[in-house]
KOLMIRO-814864 format. One record per atom (N, C-alpha, C): residue in one letter; z, x, y. Coordinates in pm, 1 decimal, always signed. Each point is the difference from the previous one (the first is absolute). Example, Ala and Ser with C-alpha at 12.3 -4.5 7.8 and 13.67 -1.06 7.14 Angstrom:
<nodes>
NODE  type         Z         X         Y
NODE     A    +780.0   +1319.0    -569.0
NODE     A      +0.0     -89.0    +119.0
NODE     A      +0.0     +90.0    +120.0
NODE     S     -72.0     -35.0    +105.0
NODE     S      +6.0     +82.0    +119.0
NODE     S     +73.0     -77.0    +109.0
</nodes>
This chain:
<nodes>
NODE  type         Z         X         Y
NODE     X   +1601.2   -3645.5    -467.9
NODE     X     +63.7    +124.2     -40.3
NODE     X    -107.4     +99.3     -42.7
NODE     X     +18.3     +87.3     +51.1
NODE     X     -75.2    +163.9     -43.4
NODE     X     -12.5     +51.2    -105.0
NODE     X     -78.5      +8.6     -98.0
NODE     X     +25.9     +59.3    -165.1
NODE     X     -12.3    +188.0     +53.5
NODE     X     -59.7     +26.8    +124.1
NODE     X     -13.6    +146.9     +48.5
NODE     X    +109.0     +53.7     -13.9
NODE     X      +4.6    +114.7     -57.3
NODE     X    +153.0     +91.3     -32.8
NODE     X      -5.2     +25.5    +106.0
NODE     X     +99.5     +69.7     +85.7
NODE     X     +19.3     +54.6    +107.4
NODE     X     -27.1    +180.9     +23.8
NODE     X     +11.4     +59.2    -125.5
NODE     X     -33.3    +136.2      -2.7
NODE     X    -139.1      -9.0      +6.4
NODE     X    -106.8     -87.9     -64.5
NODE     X    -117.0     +36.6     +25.4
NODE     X     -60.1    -107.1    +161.0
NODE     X     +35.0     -25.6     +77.0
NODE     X     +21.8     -97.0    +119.3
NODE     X     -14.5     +40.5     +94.6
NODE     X      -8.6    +141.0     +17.9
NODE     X     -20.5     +73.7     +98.9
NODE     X    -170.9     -16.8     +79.6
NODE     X     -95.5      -9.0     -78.0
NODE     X    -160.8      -2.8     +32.2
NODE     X     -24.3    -144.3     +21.0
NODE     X     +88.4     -76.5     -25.7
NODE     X     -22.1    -163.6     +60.2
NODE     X     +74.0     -93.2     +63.6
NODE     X    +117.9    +102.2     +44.2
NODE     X     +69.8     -91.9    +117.5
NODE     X      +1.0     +71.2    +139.8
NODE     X     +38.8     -77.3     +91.2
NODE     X      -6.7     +88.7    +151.2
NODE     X     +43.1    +108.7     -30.6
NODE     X     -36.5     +92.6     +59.5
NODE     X     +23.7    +124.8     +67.0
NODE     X    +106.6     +48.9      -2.7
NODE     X     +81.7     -82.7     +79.6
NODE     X    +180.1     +19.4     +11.9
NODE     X     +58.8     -36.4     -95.2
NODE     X     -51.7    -124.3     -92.7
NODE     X     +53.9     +20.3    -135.5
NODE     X     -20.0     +83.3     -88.8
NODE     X     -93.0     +27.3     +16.8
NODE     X     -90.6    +145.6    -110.1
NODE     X    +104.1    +154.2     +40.5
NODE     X     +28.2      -6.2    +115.2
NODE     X     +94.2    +127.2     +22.1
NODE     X    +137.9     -63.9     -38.3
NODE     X     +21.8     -41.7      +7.7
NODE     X    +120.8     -90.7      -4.3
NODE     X      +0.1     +26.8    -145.7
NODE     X     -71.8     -11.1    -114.6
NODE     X     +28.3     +29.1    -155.5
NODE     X     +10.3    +178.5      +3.8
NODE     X     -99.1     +64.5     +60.3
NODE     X     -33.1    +104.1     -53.9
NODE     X    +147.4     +95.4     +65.3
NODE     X     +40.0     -40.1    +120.1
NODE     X    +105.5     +64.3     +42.6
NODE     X    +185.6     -10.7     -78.6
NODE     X     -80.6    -131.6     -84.9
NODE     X    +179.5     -61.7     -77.0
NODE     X     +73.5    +112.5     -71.5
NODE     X    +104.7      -4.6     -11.2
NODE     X    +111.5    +159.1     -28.4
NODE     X     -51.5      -6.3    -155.7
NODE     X     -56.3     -97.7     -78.7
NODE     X     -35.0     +39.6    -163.9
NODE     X    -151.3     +26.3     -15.9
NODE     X     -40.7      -8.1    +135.9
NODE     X    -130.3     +12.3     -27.9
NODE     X     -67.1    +125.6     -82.5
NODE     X     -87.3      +1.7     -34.4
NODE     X     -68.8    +130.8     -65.7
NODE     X    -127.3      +3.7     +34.0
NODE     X     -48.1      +5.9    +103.8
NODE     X    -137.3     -21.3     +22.2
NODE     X     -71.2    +121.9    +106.8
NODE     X     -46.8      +8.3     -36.8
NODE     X    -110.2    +143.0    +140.6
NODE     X     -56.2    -134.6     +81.1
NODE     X      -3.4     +67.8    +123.2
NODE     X     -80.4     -56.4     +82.4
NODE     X    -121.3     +91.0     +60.8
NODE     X    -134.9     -66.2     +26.1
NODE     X    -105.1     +50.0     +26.6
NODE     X     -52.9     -49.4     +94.9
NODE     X     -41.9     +80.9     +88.1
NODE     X     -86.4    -102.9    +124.7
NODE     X    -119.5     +23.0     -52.0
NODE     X     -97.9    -143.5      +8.8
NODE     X    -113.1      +5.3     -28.3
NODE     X     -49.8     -33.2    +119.3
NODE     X     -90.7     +87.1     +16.7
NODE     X    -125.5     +63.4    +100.7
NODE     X    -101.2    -149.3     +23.0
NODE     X     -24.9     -36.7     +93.0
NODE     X     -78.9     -93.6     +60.7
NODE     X    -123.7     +43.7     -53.0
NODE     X     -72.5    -115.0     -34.7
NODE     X    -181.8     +23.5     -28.2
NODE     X     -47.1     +75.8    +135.4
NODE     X     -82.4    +114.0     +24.1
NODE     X     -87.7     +13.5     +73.9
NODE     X     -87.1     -72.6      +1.9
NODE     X     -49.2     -43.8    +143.2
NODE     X    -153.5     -72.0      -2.5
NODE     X     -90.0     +99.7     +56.2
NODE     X    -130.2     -17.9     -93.5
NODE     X     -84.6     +81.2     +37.6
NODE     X     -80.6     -64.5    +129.9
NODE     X    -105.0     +84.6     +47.5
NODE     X     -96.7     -44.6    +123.3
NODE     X     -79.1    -156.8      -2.9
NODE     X     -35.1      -0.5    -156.0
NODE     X     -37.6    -121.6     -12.8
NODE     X    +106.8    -130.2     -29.0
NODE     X    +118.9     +28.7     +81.4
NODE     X     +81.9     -94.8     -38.7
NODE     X     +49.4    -101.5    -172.9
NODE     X     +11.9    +131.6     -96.5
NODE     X     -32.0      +2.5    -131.5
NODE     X    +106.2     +55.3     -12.3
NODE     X     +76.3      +7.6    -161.9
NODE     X     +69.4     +89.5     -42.7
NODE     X     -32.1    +107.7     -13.5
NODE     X      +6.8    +127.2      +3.2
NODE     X     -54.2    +127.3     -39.0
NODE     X      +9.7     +56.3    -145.6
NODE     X     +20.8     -75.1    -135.0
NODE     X     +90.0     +30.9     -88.6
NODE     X    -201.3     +63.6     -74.5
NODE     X     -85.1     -35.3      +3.8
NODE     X     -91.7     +70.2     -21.8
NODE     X     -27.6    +153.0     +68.1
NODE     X     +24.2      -3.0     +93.0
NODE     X     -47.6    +112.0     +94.5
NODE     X    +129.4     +95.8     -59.1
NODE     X    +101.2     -66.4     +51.0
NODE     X    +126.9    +107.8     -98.3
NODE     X      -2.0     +60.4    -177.1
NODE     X     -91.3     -96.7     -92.1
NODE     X     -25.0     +13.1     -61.9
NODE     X    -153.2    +142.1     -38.8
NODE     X     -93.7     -16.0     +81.8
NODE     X    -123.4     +86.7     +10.0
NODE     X     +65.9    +104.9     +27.7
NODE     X    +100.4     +22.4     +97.8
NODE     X     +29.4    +139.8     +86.5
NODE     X     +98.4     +59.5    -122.7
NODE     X     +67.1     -61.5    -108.9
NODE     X     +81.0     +73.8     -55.3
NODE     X     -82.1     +50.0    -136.4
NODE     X     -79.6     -80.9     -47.6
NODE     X    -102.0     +41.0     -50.2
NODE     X     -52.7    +172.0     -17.1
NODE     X     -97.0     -28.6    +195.3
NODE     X     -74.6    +110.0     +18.6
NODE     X    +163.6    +142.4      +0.1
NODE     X    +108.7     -42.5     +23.2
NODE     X     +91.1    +138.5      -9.8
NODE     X      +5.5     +30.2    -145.8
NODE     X     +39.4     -58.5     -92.3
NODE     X     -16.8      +3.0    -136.8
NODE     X     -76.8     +77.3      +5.0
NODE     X    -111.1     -36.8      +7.7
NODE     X    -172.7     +46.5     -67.4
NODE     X     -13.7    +169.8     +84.8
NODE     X     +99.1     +59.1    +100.0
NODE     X     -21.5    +126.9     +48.1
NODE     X     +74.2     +99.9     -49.2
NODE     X     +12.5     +51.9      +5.1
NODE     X     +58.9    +151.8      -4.1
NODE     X     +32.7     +69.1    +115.5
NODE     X    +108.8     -29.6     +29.4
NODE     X      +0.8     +73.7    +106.2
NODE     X     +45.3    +159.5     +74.5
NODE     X     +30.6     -28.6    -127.5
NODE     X      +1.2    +191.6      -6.3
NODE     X    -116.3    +115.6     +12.1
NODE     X    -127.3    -126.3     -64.2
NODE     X    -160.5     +43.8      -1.1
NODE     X     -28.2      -5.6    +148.3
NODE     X      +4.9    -153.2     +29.2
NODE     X     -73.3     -18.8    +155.3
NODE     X    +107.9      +2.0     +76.0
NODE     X     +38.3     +49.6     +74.7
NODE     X    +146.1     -63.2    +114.1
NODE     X     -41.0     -30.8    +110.5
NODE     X    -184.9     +31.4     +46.5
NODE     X     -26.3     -47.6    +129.9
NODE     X     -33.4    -167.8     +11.9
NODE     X     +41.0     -96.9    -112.5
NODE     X      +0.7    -118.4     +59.8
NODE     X     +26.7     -68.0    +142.0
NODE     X     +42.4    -111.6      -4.5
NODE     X     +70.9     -16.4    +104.0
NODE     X    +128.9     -12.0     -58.8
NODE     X    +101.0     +52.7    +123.9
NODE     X    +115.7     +66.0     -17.6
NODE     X     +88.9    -124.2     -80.1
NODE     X     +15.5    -139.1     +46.1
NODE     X     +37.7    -140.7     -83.0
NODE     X     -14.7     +46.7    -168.5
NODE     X    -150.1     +35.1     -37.0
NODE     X     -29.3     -55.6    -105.1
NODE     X     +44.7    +161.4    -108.8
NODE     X      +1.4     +71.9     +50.4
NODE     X      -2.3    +107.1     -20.6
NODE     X    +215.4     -17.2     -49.2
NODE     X     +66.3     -15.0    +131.8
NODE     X    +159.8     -28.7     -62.5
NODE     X      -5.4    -102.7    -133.7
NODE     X     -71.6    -117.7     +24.1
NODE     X      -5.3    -113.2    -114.2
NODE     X     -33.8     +66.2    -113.7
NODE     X     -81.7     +20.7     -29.6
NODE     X     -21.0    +128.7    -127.9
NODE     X     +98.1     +31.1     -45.1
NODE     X     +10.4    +135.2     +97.8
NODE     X    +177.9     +51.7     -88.7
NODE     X    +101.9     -22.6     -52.7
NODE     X      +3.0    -155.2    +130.4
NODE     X    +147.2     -86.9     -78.2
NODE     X     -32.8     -84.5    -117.4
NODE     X    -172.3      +2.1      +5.5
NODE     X      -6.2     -68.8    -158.2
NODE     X     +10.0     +84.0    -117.4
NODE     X     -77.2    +139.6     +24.3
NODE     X      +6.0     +47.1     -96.2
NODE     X    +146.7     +62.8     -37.6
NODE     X     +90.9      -3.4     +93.1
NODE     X    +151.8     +12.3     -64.8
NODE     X     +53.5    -144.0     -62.3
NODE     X     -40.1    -113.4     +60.2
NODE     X     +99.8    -124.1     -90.5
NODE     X     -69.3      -2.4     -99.1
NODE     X    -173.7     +13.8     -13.9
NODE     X     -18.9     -36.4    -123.6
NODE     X     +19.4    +125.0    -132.1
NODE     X     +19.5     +96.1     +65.8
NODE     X     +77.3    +119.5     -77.3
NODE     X    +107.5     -30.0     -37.7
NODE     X    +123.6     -46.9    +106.9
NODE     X    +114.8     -41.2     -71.0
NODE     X     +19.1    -120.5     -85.4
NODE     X     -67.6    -110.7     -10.6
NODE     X     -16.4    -119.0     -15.1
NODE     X     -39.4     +44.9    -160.5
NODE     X     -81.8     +66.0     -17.9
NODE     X     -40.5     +18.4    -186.5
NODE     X    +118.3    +144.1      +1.2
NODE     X     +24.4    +108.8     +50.3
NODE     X     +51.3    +103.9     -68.9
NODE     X    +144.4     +23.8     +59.0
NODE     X     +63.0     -72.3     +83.6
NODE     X     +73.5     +16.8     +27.4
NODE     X     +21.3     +53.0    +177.2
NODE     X    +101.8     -25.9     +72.2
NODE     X      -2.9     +90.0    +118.0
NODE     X      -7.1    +122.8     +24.7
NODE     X     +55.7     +74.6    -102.1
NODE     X     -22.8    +154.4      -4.3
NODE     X    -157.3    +121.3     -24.4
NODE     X     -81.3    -129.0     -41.4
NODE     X    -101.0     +82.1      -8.5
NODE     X     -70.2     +72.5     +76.5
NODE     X     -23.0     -30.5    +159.1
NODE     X      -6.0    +156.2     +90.3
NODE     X     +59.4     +91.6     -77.7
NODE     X    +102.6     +69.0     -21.4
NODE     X     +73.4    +105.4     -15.4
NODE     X     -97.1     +91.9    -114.6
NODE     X     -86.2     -60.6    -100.6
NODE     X     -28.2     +32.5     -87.7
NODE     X    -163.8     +27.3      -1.5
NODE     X     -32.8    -104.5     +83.6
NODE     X    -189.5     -32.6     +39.7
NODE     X     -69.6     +24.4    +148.7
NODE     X    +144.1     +27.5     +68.7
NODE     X     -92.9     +54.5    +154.5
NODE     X     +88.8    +111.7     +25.0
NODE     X    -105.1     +39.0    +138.2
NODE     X     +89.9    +100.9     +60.4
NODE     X     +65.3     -33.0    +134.5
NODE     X     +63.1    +140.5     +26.0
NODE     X     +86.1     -71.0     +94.2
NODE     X     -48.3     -80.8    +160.4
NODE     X     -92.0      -2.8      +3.2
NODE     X    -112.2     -36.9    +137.4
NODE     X     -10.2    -138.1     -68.4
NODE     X      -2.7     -40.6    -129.4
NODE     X     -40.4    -115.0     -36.2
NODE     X     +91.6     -74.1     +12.8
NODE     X    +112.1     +55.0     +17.5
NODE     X    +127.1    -121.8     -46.7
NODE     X     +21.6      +2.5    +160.9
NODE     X     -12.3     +87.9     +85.5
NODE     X      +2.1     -42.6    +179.7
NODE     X     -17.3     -27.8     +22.6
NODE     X    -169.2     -62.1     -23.0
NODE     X     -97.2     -47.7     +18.9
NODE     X     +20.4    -162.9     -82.5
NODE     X     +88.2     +11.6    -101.7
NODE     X     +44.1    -179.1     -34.4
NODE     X     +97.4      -5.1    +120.5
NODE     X     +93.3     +56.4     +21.7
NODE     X     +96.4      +5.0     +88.3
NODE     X     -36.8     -62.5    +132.8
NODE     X    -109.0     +67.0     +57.0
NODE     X     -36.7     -62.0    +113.0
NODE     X     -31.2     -98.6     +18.2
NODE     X    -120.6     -47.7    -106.1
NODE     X     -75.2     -99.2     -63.4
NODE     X    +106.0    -131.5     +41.8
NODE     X    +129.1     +26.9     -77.7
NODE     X    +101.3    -108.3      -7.3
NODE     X     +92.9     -10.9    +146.5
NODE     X     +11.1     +70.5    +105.9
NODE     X     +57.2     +60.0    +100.6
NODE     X    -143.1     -90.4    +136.4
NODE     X    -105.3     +33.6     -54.2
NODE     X    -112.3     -81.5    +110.9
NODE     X     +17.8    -156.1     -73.5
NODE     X     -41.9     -42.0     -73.2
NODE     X     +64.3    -115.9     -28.8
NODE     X    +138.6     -63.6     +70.1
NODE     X    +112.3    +108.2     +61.7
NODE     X    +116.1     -60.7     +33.3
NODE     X     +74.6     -53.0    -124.5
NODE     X     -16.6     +52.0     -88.6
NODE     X    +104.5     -15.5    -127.7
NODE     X     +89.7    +116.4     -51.7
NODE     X     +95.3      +3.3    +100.6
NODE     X     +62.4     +91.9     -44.0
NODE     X     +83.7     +30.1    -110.0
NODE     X     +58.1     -78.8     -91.0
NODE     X     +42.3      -3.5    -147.9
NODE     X    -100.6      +2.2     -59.8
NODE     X     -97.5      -1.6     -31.0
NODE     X    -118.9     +68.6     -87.8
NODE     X     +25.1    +160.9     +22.5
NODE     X     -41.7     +20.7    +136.6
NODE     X      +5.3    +172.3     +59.3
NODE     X    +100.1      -2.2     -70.4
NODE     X    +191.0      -3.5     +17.2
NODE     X     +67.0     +67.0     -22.3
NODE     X      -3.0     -13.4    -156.6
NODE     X     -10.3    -106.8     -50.5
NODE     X     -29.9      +5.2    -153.3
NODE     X     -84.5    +131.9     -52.5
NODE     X    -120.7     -17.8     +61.6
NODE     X     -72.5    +127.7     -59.7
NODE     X     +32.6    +146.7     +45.7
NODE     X     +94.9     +28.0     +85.0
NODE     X     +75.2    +116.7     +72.4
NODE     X     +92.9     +29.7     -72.0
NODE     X     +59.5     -61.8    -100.6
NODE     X     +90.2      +0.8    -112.5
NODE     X     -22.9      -8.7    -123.5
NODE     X    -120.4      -3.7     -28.0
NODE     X     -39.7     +43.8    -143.7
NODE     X     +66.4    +127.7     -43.7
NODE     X     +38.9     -56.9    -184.9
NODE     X     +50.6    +102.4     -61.8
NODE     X     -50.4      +8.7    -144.8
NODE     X      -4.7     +63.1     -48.7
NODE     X    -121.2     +34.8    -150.8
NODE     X    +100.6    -161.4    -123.1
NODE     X    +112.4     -17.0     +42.6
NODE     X     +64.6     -78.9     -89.5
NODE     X     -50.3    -172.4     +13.2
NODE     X    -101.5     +21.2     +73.8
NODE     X     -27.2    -170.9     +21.9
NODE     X     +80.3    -109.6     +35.5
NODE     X    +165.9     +42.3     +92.2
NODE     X     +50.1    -111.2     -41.0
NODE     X      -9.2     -77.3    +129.4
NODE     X    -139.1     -26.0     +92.6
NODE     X      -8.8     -36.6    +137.5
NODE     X     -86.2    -120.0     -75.8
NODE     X     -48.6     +16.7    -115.3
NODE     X    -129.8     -96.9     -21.2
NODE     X     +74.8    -171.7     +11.5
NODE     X     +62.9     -34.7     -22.3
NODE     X     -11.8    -174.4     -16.4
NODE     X     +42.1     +21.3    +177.0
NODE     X     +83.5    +116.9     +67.4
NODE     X     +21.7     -59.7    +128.8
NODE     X    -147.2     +39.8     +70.8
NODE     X     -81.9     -11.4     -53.4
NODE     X    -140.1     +29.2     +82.3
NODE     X     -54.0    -147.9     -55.3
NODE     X      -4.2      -7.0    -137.6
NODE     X     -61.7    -151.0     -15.7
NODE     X     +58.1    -101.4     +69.7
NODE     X    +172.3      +0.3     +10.9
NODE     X     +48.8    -117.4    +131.4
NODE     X     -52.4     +16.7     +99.8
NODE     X      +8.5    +116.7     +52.1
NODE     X     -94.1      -1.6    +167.2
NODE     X    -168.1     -12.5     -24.4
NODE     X     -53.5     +38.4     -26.0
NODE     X    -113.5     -42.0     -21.3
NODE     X     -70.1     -79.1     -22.2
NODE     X     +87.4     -99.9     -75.3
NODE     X     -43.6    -127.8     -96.7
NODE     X    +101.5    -117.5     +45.8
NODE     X     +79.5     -12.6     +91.1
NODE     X    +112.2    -105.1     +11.5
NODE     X     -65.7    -151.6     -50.4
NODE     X    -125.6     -51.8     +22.0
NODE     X     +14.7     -97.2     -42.6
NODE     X     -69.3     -42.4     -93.8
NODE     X     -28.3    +114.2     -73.1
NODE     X     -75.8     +35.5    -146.0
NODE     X    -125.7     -69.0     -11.1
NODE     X     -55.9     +30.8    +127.4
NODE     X    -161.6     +50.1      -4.9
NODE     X      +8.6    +177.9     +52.7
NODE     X     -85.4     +22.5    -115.4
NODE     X      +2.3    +147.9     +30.5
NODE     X     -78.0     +32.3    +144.9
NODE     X     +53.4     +96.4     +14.5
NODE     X      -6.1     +45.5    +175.3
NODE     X     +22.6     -36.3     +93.9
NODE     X     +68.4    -133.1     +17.9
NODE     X     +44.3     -85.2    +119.2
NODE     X     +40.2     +49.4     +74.1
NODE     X     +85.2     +81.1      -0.8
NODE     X     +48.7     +96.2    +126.9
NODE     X    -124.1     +39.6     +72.0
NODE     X     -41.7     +88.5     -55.1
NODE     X    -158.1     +39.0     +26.8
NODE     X    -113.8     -59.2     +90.8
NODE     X     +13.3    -122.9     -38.9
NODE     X     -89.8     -62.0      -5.3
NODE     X     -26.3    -106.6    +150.2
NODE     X    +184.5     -23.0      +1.8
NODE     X      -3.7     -40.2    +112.8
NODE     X     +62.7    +120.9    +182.9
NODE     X     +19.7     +95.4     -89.9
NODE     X     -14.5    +141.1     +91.7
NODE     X    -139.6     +27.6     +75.4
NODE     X    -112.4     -15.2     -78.8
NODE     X    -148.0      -1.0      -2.1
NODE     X     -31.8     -93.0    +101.6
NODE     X     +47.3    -185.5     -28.1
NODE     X     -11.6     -71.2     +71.2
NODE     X      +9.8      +9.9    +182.5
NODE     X     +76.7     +69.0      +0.1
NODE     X    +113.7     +35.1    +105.2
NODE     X     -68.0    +122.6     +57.5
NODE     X     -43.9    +102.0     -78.7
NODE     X    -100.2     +85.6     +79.5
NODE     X    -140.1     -10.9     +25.6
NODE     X     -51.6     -69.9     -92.5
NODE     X    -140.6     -69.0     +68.2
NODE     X     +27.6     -44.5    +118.4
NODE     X     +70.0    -138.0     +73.4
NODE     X     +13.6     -32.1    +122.0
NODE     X    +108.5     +59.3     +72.8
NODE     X     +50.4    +121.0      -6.8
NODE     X     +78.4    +123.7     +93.6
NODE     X    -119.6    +115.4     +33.2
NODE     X     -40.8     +31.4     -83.2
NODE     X    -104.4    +136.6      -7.0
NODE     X    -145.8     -50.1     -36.6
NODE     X     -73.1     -61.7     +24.2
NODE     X    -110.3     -38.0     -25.2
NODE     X    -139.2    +144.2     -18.8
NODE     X      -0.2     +41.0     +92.2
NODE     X     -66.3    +127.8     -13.0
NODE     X     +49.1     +71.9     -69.1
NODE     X     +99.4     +17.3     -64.0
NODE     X     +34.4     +80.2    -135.6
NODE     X     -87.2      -1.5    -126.4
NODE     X     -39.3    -124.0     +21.4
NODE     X    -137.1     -38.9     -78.3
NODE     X    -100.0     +20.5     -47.0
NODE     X     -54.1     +36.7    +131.3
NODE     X    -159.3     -15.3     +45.8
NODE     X     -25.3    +135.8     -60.3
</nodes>
């Protein structure tokens, strides 16, 4: 006999049982597709290389330099908006950029292919009340930036010269 509850049963039984809970009429559960590891060239995880590249966007400004490469240059923006919203809330564009800046997250989140980020940040309103639905999308499995992170994944081996 199983001491496994069945609400938390989902991440360790087949597949079809795992939908099979999450679809039940009392269920209460989000479902998330999680994104396959990329393998890098050296037949490796990439979780370093994904790690360096989000780094070097952090560490820019891209409002200063924008002639990066065009990849690293969107990564930026969408960092420097989550980690804007992430300490001050989602609304803080409205108050700390201008309007090129918040297009420019817009896109940021739009080249990524995340379009509930875009429309999230297309709907900012001075009252903050988008912020925890930006920390759910952003954060679903509460490592910060996961969305992000595996968006990134996904454009390293789609757009490679976005890079360079």
């Amino acid at each position: 006999m199983s001491t496994i509850d069945d609400r938390h049963a989902s991440s360790c039984q087949p597949r079809a049982r795992g939908l099979e809970i999450l679809r039940a009429p009392d269920a209460n559960y989000r479902w998330f597709h999680s994104l396959d590891w990329r393998w890098g060239a050296g037949e490796y995880l990439d979780r370093d290389h994904v790690g360096a590249i989000l780094d070097r966007a952090l560490d820019m400004e891209p409002w200063a330099a924008p002639e990066g490469p065009v990849g690293l240059v969107h990564l930026s923006y969408l960092m420097w908006f989550h980690n804007g919203a992430m300490t001050n809330g989602a609304a803080w564009p409205l108050d700390d950029c201008t309007a090129e800046q918040i297009v420019a997250f817009i896109a940021a989140a739009n080249y990524f292919e995340l379009a509930d980020i875009a429309d999230l940040i297309g709907r900012l309103a001075r009252d903050d009340a988008l912020s925890h639905e930006y920390w759910d999308l952003s954060s679903p499995f509460g490592q910060d930036a996961s969305l992000i992170r595996d968006a990134l994944r996904c454009k390293l081996v789609e757009a490679p010269a976005d890079w360079d």
